[in-house]
PAMARVO-192195 format. One record per residue (C-alpha): residue number from 1; residue in three letters; chain; x, y, z. Coordinates in Angstrom, 3 decimals. Layout:
BEGIN
@nr NUM, rest ALA, kette A, c1 X, c2 Y, c3 Z $
...
This chain:
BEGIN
@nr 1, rest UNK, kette A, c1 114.174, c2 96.454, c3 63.682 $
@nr 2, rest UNK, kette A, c1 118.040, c2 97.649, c3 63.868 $
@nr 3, rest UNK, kette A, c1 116.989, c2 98.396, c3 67.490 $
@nr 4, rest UNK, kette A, c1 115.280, c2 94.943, c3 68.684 $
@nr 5, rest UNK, kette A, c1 118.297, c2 93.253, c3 68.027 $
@nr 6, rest UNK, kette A, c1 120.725, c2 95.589, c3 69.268 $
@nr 7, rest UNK, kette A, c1 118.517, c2 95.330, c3 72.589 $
@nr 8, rest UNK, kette A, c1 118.778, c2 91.557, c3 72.399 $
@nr 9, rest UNK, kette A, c1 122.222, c2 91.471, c3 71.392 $
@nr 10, rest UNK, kette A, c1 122.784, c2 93.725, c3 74.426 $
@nr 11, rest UNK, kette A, c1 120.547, c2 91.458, c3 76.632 $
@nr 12, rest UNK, kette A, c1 122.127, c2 88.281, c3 75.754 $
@nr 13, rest UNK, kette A, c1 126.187, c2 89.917, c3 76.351 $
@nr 14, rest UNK, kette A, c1 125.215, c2 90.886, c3 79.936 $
@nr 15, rest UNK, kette A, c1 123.145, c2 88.184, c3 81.022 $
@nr 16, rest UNK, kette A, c1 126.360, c2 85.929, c3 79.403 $
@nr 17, rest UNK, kette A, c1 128.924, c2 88.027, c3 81.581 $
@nr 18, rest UNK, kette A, c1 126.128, c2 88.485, c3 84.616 $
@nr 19, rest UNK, kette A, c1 125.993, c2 84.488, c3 84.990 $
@nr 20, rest UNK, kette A, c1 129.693, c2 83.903, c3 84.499 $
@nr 21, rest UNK, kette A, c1 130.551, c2 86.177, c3 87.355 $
@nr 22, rest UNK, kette A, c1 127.732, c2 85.910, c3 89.532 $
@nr 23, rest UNK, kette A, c1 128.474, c2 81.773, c3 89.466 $
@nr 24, rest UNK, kette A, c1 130.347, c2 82.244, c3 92.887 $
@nr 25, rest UNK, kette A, c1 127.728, c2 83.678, c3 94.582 $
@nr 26, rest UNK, kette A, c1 124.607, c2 81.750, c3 93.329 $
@nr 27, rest UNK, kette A, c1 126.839, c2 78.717, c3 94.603 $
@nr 28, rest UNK, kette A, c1 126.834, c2 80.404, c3 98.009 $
@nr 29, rest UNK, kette A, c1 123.042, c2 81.524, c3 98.047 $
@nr 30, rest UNK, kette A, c1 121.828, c2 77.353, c3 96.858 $
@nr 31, rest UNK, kette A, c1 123.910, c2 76.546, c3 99.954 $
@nr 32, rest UNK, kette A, c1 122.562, c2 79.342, c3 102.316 $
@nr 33, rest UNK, kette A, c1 118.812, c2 78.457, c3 101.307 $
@nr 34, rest UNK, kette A, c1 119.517, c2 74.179, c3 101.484 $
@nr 35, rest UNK, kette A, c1 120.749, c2 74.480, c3 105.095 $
@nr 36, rest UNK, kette A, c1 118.330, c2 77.081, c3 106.071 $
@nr 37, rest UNK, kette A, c1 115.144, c2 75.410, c3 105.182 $
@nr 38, rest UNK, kette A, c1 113.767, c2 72.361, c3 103.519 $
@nr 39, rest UNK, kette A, c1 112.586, c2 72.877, c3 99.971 $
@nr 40, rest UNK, kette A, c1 114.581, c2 73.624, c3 96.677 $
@nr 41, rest UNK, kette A, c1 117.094, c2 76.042, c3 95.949 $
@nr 42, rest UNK, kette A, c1 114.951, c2 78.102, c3 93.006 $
@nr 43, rest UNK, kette A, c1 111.248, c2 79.165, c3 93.008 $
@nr 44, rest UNK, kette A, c1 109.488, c2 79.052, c3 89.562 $
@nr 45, rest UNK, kette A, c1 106.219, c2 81.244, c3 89.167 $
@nr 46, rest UNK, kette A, c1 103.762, c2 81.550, c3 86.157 $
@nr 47, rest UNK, kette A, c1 104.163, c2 84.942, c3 84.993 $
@nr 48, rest UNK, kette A, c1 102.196, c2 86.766, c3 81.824 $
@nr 49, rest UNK, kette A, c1 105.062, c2 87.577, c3 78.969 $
@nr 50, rest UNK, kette A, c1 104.916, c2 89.794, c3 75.900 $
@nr 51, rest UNK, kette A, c1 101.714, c2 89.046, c3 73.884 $
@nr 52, rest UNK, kette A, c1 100.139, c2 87.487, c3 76.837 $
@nr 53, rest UNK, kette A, c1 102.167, c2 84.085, c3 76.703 $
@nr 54, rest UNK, kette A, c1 102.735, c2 82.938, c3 79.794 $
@nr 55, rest UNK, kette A, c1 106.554, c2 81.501, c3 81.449 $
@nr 56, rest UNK, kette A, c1 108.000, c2 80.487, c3 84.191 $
@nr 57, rest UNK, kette A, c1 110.205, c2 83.566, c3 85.918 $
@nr 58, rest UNK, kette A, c1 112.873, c2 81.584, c3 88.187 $
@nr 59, rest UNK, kette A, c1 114.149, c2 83.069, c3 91.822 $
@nr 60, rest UNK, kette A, c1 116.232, c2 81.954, c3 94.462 $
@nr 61, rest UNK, kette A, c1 113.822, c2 80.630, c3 96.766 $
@nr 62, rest UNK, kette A, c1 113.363, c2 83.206, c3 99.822 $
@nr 63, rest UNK, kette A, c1 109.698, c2 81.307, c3 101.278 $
@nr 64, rest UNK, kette A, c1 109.030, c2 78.133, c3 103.181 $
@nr 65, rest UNK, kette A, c1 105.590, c2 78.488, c3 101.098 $
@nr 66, rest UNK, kette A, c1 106.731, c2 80.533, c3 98.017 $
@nr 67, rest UNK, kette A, c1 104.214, c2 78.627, c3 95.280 $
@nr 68, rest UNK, kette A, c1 101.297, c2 81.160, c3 96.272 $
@nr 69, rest UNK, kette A, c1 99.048, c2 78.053, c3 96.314 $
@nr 70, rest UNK, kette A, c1 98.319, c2 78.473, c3 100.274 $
@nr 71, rest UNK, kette A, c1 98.980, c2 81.871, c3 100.794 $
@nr 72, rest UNK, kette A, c1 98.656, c2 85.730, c3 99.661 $
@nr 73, rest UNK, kette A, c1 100.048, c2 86.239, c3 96.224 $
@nr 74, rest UNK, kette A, c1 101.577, c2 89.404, c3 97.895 $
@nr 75, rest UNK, kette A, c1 104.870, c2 89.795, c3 99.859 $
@nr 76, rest UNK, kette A, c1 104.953, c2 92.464, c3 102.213 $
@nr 77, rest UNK, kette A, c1 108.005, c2 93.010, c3 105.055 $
@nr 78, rest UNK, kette A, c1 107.822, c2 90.805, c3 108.269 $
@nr 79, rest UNK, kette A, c1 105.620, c2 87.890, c3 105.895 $
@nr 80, rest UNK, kette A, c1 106.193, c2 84.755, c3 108.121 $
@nr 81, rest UNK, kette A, c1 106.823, c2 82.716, c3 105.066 $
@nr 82, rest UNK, kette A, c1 110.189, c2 84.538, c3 104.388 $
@nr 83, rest UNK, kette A, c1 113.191, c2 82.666, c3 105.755 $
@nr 84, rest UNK, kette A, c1 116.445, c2 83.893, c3 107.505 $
@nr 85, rest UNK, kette A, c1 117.815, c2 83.461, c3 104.040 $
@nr 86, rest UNK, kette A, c1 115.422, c2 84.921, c3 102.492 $
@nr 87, rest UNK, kette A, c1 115.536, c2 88.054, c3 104.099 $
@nr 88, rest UNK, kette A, c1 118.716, c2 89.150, c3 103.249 $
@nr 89, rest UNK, kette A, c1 118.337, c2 87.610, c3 99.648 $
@nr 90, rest UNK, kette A, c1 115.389, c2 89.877, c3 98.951 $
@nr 91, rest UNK, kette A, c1 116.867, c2 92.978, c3 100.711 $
@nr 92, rest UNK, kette A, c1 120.218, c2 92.533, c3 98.400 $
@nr 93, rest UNK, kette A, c1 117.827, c2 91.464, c3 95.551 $
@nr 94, rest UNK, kette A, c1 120.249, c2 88.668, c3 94.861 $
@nr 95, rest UNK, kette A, c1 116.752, c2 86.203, c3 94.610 $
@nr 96, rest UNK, kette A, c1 116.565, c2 88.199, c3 91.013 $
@nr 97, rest UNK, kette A, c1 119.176, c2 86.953, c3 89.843 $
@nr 98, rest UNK, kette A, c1 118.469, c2 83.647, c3 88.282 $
@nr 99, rest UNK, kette A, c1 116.342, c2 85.510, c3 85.777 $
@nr 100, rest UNK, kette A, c1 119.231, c2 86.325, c3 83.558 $
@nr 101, rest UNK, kette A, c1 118.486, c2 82.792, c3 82.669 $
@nr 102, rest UNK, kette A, c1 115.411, c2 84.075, c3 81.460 $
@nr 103, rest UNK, kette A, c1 116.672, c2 86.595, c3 79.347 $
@nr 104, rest UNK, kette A, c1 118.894, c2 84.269, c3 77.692 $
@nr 105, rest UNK, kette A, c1 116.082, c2 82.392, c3 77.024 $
@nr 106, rest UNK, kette A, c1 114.028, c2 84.911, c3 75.437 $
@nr 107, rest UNK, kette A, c1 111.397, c2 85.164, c3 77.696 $
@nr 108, rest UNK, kette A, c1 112.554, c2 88.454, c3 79.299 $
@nr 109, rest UNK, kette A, c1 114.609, c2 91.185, c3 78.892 $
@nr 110, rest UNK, kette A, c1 117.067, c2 93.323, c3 81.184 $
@nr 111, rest UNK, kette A, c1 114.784, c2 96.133, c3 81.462 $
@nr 112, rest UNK, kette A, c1 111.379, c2 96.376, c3 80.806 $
@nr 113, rest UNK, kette A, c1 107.571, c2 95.975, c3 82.632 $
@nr 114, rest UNK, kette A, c1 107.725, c2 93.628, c3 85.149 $
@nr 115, rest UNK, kette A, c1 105.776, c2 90.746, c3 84.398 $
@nr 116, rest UNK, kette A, c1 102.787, c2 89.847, c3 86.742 $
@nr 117, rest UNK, kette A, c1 100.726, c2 86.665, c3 87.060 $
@nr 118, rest UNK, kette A, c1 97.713, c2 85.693, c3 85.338 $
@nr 119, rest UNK, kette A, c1 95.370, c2 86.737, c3 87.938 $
@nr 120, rest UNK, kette A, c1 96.359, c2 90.768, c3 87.740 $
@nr 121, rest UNK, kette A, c1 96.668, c2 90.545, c3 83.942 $
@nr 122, rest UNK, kette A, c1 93.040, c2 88.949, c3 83.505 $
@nr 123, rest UNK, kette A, c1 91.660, c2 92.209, c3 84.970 $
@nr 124, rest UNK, kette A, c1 94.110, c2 95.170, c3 83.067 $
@nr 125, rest UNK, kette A, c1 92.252, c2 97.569, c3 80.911 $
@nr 126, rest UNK, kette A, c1 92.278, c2 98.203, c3 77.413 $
@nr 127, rest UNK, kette A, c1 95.126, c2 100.445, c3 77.887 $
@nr 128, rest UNK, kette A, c1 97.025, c2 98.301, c3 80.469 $
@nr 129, rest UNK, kette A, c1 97.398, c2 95.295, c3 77.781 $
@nr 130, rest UNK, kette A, c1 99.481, c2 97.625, c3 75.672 $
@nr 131, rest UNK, kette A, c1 102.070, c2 96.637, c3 78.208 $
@nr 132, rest UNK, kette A, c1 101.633, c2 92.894, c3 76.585 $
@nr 133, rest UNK, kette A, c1 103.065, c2 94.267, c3 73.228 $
@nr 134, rest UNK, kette A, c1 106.836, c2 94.419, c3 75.406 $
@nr 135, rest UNK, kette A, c1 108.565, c2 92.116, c3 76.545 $
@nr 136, rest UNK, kette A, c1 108.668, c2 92.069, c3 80.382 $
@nr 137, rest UNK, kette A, c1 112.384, c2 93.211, c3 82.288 $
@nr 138, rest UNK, kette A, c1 114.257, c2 92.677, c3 85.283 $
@nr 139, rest UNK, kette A, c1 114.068, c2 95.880, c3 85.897 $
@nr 140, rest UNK, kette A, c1 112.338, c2 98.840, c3 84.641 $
@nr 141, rest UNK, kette A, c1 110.973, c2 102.211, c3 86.246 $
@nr 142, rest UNK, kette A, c1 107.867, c2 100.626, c3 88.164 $
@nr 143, rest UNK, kette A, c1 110.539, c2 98.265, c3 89.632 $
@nr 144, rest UNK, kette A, c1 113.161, c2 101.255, c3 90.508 $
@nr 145, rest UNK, kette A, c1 110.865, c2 103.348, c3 91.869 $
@nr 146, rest UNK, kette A, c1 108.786, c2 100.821, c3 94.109 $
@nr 147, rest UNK, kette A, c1 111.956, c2 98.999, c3 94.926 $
@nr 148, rest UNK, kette A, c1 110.734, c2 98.672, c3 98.441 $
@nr 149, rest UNK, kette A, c1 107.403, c2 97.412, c3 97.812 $
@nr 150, rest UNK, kette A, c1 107.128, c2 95.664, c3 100.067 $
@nr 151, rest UNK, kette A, c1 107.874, c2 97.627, c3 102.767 $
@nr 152, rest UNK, kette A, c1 104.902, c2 99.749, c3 101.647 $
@nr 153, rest UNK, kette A, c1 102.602, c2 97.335, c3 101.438 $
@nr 154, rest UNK, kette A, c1 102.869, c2 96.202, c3 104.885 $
@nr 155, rest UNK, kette A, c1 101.987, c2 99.582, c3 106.056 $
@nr 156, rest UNK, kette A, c1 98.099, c2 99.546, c3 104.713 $
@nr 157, rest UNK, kette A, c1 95.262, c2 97.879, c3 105.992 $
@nr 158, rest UNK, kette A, c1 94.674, c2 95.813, c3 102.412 $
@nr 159, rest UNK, kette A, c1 97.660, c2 94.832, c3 100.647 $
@nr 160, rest UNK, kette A, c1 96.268, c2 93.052, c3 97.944 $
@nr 161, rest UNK, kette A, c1 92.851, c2 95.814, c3 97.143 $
@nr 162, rest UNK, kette A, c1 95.939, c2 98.574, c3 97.714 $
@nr 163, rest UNK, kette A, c1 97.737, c2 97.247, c3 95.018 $
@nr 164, rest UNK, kette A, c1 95.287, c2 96.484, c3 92.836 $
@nr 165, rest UNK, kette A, c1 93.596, c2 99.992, c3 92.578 $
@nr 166, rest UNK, kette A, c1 96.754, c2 102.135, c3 93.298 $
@nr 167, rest UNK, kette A, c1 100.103, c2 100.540, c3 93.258 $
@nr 168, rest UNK, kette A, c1 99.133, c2 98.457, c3 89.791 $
@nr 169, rest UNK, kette A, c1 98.004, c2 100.782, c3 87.438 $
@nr 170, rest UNK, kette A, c1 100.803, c2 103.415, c3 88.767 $
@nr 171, rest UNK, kette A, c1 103.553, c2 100.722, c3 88.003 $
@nr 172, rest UNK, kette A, c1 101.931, c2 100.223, c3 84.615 $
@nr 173, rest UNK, kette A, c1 101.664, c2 103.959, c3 83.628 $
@nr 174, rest UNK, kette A, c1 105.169, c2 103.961, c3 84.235 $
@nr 175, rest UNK, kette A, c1 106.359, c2 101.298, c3 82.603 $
@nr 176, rest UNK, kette A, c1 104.528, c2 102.284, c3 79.306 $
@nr 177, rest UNK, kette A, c1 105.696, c2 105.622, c3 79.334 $
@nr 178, rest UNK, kette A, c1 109.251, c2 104.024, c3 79.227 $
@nr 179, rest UNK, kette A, c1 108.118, c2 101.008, c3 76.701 $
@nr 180, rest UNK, kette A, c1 106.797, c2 104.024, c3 74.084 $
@nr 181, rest UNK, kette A, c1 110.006, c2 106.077, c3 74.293 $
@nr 182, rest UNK, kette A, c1 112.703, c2 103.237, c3 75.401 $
@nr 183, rest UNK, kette A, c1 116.540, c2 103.116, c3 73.899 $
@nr 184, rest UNK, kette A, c1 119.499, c2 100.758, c3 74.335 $
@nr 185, rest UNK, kette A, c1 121.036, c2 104.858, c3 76.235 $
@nr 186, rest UNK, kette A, c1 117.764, c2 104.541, c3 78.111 $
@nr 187, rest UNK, kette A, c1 118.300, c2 101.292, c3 79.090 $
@nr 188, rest UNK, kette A, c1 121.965, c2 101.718, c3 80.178 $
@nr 189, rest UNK, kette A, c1 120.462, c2 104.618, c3 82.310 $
@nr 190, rest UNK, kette A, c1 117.721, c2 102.275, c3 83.913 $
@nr 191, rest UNK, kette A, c1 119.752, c2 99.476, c3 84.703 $
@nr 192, rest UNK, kette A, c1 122.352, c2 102.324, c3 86.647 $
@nr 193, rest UNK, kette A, c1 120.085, c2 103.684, c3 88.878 $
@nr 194, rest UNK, kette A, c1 118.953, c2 99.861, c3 89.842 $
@nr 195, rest UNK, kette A, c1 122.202, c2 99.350, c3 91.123 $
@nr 196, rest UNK, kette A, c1 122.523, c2 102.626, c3 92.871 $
@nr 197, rest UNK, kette A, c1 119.051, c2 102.064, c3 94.567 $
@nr 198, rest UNK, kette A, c1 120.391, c2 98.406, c3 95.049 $
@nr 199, rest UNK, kette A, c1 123.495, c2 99.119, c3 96.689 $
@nr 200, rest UNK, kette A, c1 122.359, c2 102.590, c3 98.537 $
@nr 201, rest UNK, kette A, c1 118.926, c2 101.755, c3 99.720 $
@nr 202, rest UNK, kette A, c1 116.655, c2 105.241, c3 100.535 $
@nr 203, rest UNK, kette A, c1 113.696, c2 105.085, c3 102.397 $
@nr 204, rest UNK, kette A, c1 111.363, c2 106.133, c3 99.732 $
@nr 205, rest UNK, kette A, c1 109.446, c2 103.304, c3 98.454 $
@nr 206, rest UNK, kette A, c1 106.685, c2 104.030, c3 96.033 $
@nr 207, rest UNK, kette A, c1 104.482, c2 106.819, c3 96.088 $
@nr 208, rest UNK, kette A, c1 101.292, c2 106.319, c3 97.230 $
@nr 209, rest UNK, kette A, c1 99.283, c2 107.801, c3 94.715 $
């Protein structure tokens, strides 16, 4: 118990401090994306949560079509629906940031599983729910280690049956391996390399297992 809320007290400081200095450049993306493209600054995005209950993640909008509703539920590199913006948004993974609002909010945490939509959840195994039991992160190992995703996934035939049978459960096993063992040290560790891999990008993205 001592632990949740020193992860939450933890959670809540940073996201504080993240919003408070990142206020500047937030500013500068919502102007970016407005005289880019038509459509509104933020993207919001029906995501499963811990215990199944579902939110709304927000982004910085990076698609002319980003609500999924006419299009792939993937993003892979060179997707026409990314704009000028967007490109350099999701490459500097600066869309992420309105999420700290989400943290402060409760529905996420710094690190942890990333959260998917409905339609991936619906289909998890037995032992991929136990990933419901955490609450869902930023960041997390899955989301280091495939931090070029979707460079990766433009490189197969089938995005979305790729991901599904390989990329999925490999980002699960991952993040429950972290989720059983996970510390506030851990965390510190995890939210590190993110910002090494961030600011140094390597080609390695994923490994296609």
């Amino acid at each position: 118990m001592s632990s949740h809320f020193a992860k939450r007290g933890f959670d809540v400081l940073v996201a504080c401090l993240g919003l408070l200095i990142s206020t500047p450049v937030l500013a500068a993306c919502a102007i970016a994306i407005k005289l880019d493209s038509a459509g509104p600054v933020f993207f919001r995005q029906t995501r499963v949560g811990r215990h199944g209950r579902p939110f709304q993640i927000l982004r910085l909008r990076s698609m002319t079509n980003p609500s999924g509703k006419h299009g792939p539920k993937l993003t892979v590199s060179g997707d026409p629906r990314i704009t000028r913006v967007g490109r350099w948004l999701r490459a500097a993974k600066l869309d992420e940031l309105p999420q700290l609002y989400n943290v402060l909010h409760g529905e996420m945490s710094l690190v942890g599983p990333r959260p998917e939509v409905p339609e991936y959840v619906a289909n998890y195994t037995s032992r991929q729910k136990q990933i419901l039991n955490f609450k869902p992160g930023i960041t997390g190992p899955a989301s280091i280690d495939c931090i070029r995703e979707e460079a990766l996934l433009s490189a197969v035939e089938d995005p979305e049956m790729f991901y599904r049978q390989h990329l999925l459960p490999r980002k699960l096993e991952l993040d429950l391996h972290y989720c059983n063992r996970a510390d506030l040290v851990s965390d510190l560790q995890l939210l590190a390399m993110t910002l090494l891999r961030v600011g140094f990008p390597t080609k390695r993205s994923c490994t296609r297992s």
